[in-house]
N, CA and C atoms as a LAMMPS dump frame, in Angstrom:
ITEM: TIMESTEP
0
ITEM: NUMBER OF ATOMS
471
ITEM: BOX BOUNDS ff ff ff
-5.0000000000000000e+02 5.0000000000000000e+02
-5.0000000000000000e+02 5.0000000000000000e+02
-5.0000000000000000e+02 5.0000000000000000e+02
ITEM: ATOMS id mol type element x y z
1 1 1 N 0.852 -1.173 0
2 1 2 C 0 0 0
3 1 3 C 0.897 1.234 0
4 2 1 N 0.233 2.16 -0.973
5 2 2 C 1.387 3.222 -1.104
6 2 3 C 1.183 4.458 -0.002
7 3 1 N 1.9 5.37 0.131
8 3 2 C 2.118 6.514 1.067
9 3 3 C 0.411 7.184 1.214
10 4 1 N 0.341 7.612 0.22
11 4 2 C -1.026 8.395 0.228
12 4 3 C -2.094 7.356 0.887
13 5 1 N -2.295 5.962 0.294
14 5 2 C -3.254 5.765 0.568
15 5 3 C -3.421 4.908 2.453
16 6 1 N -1.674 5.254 2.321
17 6 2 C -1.703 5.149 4.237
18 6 3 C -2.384 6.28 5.05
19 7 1 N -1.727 7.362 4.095
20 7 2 C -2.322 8.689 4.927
21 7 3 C -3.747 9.146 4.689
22 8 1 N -4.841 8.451 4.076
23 8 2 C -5.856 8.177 3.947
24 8 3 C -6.687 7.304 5.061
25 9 1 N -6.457 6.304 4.816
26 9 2 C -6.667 5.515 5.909
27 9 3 C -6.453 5.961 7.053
28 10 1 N -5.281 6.082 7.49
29 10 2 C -4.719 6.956 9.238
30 10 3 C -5.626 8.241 9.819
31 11 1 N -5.932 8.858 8.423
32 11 2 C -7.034 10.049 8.567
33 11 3 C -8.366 9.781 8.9
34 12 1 N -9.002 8.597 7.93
35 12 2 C -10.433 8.169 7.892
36 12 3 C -10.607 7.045 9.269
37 13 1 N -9.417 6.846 10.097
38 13 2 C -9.807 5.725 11.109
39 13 3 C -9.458 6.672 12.321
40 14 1 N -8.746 7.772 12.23
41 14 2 C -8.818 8.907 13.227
42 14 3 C -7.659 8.146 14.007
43 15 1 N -6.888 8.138 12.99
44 15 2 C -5.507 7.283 13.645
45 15 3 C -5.133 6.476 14.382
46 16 1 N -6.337 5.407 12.871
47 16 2 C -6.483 4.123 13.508
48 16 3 C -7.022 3.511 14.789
49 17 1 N -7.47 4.499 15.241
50 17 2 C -8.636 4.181 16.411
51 17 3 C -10.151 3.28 15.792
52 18 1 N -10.257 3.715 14.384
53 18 2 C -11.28 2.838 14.049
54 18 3 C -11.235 1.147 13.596
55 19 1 N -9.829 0.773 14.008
56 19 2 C -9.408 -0.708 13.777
57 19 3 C -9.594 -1.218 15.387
58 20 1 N -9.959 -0.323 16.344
59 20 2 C -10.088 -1.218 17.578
60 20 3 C -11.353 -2.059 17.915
61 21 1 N -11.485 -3.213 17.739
62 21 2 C -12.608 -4.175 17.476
63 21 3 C -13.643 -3.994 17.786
64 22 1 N -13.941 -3.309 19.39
65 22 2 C -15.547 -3.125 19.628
66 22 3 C -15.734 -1.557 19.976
67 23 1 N -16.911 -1.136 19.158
68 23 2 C -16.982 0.071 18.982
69 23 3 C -16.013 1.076 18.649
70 24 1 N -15.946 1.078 17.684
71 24 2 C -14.818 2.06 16.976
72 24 3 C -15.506 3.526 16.925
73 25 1 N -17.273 3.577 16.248
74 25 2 C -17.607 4.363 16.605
75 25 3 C -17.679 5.411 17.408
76 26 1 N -17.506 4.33 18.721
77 26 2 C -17.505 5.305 20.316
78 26 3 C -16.083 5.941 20.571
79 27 1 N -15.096 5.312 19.91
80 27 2 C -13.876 5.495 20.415
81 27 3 C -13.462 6.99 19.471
82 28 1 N -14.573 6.297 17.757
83 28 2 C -14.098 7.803 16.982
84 28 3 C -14.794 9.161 17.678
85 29 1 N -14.989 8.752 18.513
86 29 2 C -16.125 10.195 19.176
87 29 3 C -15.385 10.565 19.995
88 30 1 N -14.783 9.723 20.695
89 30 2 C -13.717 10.385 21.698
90 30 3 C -12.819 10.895 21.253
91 31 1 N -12.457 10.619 20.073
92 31 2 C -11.275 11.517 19.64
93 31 3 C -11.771 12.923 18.542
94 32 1 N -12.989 12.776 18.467
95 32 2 C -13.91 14.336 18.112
96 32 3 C -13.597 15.285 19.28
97 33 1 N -13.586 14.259 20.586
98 33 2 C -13.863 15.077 21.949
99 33 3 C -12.936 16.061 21.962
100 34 1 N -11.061 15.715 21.407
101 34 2 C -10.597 15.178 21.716
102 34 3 C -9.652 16.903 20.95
103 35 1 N -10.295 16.218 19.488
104 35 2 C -10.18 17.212 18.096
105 35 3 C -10.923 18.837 18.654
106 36 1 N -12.154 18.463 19.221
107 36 2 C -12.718 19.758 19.347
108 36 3 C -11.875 20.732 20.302
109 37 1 N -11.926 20.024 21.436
110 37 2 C -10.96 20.581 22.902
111 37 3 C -10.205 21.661 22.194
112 38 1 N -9.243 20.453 21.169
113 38 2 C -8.246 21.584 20.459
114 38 3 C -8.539 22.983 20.012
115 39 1 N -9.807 23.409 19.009
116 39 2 C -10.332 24.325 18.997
117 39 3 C -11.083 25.168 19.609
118 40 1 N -11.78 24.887 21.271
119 40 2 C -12.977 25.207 21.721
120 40 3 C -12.838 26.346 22.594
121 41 1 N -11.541 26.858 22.098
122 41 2 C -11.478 28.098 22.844
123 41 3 C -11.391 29.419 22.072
124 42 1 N -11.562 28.576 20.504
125 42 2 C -11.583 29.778 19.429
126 42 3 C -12.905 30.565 19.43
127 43 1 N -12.885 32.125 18.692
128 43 2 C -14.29 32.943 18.243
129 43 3 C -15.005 32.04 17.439
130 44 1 N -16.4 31.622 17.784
131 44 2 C -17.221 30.677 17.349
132 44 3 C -17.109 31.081 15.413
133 45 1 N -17.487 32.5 15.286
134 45 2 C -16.894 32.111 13.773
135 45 3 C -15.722 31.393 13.408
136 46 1 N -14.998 31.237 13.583
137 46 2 C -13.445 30.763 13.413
138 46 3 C -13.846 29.019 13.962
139 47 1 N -14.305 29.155 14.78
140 47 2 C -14.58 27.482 15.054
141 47 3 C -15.548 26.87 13.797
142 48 1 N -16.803 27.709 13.509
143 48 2 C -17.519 26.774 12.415
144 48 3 C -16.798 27.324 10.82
145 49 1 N -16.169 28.273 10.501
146 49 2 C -15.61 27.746 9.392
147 49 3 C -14.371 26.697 9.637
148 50 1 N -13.561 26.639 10.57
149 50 2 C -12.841 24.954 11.074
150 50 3 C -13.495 23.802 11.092
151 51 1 N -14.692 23.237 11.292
152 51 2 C -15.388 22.816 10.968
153 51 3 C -16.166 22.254 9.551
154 52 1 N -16.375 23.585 9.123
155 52 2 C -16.96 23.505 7.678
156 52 3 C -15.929 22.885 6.789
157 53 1 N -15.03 23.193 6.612
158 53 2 C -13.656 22.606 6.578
159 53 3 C -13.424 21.573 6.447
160 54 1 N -13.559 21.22 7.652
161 54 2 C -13.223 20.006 8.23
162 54 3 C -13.953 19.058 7.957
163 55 1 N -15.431 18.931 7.462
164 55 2 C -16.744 18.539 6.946
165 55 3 C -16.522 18.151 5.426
166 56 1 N -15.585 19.577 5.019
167 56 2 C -16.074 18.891 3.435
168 56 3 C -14.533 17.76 3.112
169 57 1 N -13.594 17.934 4.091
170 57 2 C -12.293 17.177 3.955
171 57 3 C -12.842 15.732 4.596
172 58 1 N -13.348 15.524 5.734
173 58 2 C -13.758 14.268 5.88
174 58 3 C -14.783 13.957 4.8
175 59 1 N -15.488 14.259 3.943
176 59 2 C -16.762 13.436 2.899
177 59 3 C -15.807 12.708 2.001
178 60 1 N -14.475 13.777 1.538
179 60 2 C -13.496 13.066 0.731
180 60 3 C -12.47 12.248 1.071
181 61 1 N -12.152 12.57 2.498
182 61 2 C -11.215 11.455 2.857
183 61 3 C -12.445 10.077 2.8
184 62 1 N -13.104 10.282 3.699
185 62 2 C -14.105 9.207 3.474
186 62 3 C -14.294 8.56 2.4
187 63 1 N -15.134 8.877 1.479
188 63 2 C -14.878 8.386 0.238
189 63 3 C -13.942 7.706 -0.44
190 64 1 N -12.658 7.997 0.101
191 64 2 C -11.435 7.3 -0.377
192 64 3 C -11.184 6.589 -0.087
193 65 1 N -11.202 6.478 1.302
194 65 2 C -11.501 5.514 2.268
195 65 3 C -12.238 3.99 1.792
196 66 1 N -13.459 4.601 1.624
197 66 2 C -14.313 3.852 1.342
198 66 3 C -14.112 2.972 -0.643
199 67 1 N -13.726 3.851 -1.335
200 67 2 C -13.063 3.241 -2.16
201 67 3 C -11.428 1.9 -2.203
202 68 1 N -10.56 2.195 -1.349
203 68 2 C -9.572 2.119 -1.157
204 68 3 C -9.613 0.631 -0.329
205 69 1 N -10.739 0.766 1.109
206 69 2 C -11.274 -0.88 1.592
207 69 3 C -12.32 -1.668 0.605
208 70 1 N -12.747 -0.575 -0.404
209 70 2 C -14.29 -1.813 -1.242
210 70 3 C -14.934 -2.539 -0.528
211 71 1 N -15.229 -1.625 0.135
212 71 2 C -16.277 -1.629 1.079
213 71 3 C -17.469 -0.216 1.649
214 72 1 N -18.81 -0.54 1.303
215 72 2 C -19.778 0.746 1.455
216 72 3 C -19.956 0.603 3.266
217 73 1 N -19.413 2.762 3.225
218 73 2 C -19.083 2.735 4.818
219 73 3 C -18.84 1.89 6.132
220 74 1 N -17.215 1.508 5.161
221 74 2 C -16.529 1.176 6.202
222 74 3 C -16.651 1.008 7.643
223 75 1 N -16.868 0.17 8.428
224 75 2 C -16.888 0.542 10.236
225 75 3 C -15.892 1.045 10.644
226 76 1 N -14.442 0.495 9.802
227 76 2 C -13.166 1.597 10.405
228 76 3 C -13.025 2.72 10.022
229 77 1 N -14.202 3.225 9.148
230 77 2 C -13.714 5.034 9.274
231 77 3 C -14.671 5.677 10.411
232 78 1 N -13.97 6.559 10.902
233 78 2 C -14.337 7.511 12.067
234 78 3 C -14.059 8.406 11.944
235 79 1 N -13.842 8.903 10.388
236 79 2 C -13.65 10.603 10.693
237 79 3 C -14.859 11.372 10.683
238 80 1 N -16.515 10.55 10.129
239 80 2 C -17.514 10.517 10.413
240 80 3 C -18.117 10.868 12.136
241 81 1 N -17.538 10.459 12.724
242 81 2 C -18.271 10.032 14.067
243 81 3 C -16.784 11.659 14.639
244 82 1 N -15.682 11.787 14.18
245 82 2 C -15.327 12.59 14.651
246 82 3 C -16.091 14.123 14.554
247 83 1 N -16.252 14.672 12.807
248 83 2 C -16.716 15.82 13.047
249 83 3 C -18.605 15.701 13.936
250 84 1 N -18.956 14.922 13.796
251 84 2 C -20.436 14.327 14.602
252 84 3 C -20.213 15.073 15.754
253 85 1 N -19 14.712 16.242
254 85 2 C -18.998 14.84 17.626
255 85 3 C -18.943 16.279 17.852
256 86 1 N -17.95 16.884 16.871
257 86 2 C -17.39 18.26 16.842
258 86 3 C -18.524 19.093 16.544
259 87 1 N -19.803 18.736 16.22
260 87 2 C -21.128 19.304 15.733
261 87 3 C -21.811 19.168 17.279
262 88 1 N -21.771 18.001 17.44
263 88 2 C -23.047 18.168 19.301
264 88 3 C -22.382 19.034 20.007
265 89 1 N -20.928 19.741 20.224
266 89 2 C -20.698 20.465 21.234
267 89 3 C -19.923 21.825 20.644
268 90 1 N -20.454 21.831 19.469
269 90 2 C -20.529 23.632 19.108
270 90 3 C -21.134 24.717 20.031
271 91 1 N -20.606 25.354 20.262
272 91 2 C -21.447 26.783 20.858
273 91 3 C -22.266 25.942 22.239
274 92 1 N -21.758 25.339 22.835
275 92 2 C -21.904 24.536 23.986
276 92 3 C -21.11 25.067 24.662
277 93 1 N -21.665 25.231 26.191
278 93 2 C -20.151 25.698 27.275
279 93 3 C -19.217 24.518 27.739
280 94 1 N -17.595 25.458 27.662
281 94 2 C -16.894 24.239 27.644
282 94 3 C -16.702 23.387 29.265
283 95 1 N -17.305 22.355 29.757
284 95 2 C -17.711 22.11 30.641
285 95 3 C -18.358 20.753 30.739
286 96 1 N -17.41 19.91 31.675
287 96 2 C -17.499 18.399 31.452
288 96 3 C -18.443 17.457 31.586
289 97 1 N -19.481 18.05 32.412
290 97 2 C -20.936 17.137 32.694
291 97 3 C -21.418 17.869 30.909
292 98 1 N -21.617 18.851 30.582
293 98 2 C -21.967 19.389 29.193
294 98 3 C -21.776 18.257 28.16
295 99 1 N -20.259 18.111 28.007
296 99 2 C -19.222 17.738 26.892
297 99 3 C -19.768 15.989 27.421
298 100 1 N -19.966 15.2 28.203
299 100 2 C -20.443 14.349 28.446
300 100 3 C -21.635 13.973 28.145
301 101 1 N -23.043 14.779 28.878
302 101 2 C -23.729 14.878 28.052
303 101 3 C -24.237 14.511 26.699
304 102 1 N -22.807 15.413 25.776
305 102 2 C -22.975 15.94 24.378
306 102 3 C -23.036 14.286 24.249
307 103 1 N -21.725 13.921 24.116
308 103 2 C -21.549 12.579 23.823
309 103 3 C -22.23 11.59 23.744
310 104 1 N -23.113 11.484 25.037
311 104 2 C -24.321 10.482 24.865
312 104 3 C -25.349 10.903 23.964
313 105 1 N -26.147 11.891 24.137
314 105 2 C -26.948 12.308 23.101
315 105 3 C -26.149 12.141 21.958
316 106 1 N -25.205 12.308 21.375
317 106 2 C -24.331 12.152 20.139
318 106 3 C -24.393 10.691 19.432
319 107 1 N -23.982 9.831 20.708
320 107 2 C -23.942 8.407 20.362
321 107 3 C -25.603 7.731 20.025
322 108 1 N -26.549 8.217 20.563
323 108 2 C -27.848 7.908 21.427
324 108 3 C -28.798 8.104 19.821
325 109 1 N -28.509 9.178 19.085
326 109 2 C -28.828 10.094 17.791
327 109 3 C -27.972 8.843 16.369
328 110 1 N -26.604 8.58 17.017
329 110 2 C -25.76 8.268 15.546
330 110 3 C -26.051 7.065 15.526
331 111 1 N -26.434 6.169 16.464
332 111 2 C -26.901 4.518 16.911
333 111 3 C -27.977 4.259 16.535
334 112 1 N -29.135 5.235 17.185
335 112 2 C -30.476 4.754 16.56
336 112 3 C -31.078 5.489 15.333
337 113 1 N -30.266 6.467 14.942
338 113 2 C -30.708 7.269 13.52
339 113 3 C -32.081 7.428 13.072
340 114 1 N -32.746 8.178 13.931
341 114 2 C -34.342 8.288 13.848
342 114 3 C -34.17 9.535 12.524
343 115 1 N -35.568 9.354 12.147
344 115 2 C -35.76 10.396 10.659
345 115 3 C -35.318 11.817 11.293
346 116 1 N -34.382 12.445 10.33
347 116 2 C -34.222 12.015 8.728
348 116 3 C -32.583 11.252 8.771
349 117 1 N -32.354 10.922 9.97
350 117 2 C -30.717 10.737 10.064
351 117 3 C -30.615 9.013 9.155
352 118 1 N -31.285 8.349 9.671
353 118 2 C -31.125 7.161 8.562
354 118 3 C -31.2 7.477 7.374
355 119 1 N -32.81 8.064 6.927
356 119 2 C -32.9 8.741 5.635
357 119 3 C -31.751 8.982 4.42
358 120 1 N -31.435 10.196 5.356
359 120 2 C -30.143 10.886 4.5
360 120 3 C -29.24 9.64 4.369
361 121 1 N -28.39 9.003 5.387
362 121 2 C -27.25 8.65 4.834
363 121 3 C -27.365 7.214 3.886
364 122 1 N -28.726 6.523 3.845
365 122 2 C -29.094 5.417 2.849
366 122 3 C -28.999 6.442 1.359
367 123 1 N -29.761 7.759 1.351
368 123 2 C -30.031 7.976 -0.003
369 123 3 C -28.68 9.238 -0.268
370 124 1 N -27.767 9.498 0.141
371 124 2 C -26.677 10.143 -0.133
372 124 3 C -25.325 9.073 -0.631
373 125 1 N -24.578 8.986 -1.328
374 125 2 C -23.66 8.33 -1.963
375 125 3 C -22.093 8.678 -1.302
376 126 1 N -21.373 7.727 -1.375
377 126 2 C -19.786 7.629 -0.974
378 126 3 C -19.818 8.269 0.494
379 127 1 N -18.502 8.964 0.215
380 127 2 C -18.284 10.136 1.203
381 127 3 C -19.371 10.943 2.169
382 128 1 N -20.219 11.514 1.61
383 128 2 C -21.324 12.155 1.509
384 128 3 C -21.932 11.509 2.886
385 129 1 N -22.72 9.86 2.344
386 129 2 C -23.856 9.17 2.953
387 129 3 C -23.3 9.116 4.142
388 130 1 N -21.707 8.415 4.336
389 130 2 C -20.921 8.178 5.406
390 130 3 C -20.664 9.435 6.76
391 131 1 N -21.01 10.594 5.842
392 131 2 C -20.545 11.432 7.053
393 131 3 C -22.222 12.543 6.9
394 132 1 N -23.153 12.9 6.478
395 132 2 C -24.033 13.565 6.29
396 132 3 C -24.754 12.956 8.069
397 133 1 N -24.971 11.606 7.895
398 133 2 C -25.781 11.07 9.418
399 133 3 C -25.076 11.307 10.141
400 134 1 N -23.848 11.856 10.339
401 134 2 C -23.123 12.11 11.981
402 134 3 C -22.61 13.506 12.332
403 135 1 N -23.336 14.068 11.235
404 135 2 C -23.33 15.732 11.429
405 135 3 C -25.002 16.23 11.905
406 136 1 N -26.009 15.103 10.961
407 136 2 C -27.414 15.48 11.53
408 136 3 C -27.624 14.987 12.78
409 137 1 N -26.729 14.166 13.503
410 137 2 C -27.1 13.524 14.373
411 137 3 C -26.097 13.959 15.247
412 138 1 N -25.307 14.778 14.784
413 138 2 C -24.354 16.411 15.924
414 138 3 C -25.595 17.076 16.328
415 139 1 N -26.062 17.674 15.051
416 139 2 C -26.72 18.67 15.502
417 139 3 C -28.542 18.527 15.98
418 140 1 N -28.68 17.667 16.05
419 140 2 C -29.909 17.095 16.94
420 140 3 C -29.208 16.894 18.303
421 141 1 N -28.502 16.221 18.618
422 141 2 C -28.016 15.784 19.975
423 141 3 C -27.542 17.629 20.325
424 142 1 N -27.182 18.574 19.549
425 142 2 C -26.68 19.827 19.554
426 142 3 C -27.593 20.908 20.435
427 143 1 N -28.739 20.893 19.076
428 143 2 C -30.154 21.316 19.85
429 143 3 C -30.885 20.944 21.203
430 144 1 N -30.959 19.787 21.191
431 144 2 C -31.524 18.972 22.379
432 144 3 C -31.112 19.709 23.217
433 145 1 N -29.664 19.419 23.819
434 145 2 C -28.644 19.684 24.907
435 145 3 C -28.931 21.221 25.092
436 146 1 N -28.661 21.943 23.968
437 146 2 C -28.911 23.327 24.341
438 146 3 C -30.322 23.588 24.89
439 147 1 N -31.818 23.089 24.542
440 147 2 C -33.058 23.18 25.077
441 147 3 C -32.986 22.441 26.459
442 148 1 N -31.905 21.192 26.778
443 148 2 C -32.385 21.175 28.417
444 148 3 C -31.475 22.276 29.575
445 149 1 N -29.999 22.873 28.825
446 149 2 C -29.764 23.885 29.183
447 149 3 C -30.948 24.945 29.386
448 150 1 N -30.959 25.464 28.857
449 150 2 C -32.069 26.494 28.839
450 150 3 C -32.993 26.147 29.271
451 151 1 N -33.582 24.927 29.617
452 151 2 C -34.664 25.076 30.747
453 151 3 C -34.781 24.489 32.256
454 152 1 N -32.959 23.812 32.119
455 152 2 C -32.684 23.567 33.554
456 152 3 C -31.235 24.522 33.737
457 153 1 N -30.318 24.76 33.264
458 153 2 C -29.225 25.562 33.588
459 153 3 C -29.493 26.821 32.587
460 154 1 N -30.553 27.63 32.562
461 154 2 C -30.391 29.106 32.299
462 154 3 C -29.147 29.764 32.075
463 155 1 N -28.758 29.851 33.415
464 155 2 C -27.419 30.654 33.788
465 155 3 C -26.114 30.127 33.023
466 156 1 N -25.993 29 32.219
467 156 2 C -25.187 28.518 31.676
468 156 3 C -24.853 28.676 30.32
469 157 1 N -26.439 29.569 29.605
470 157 2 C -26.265 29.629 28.135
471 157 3 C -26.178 31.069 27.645
């Protein structure tokens, strides 16, 4: 296997965290946790174009990914489940029962994929299908979290 398509892979498994046998998913979320931290102290503009970014580079790493194993969405890519994660705790305070929280609702959303999150990623193609359900299912677990803020921690939002 040549250079590139190592550094493909290493990217789409979130460095190889998505080869660890049970739940790779969960583990690619922790390292969203992990990815975000890194940014979460930036001006929220500056965080969602990092993001946006970061969104349209994982559909294509993905994709390659997903070309490269011949295999439709891979279980070892997690760069899916990373920006997911980086979506439930946008514009969230940075704050560990929060960021915990996020996570479950995150996982709770990307596991059982209620409409339109299944929807989308059956009728979206490659790259796309693979990472479209773990950004809708950021930002549902996103919303949520922020509505029980706001009607049990006020003072927090």
């Amino acid at each position: 296997m040549n250079l590139s398509r190592k550094l493909v892979l290493g990217l789409a498994t979130g460095g190889y965290v998505g080869y660890i046998p049970v739940a790779p998913g969960t583990f690619g979320s922790v390292v969203g946790i992990i990815v975000f931290w890194l940014i979460a102290f930036l001006e929220l503009p500056i965080i969602l174009l990092i993001m946006a970014i970061f969104t349209v580079f994982a559909i294509w790493v993905a994709h390659q990914a997903e070309t490269i194993l011949g295999v439709e969405d891979p279980g070892q890519v997690v760069i899916d489940e990373i920006i997911g994660m980086m979506t439930a705790l946008v514009a969230l305070p940075v704050l560990p029962l929060v960021w915990v929280a996020g996570f479950f609702l995150f996982r709770f959303f990307d596991i059982l994929k209620p409409f339109p999150i299944g929807y989308l990623e059956k009728r979206c193609p490659g790259g796309l299908g693979i990472v479209i359900d773990d950004v809708i299912a950021g930002i549902a677990a996103n919303l949520l979290l922020h509505g029980i803020l706001l009607v049990f921690v006020p003072s927090v939002c």
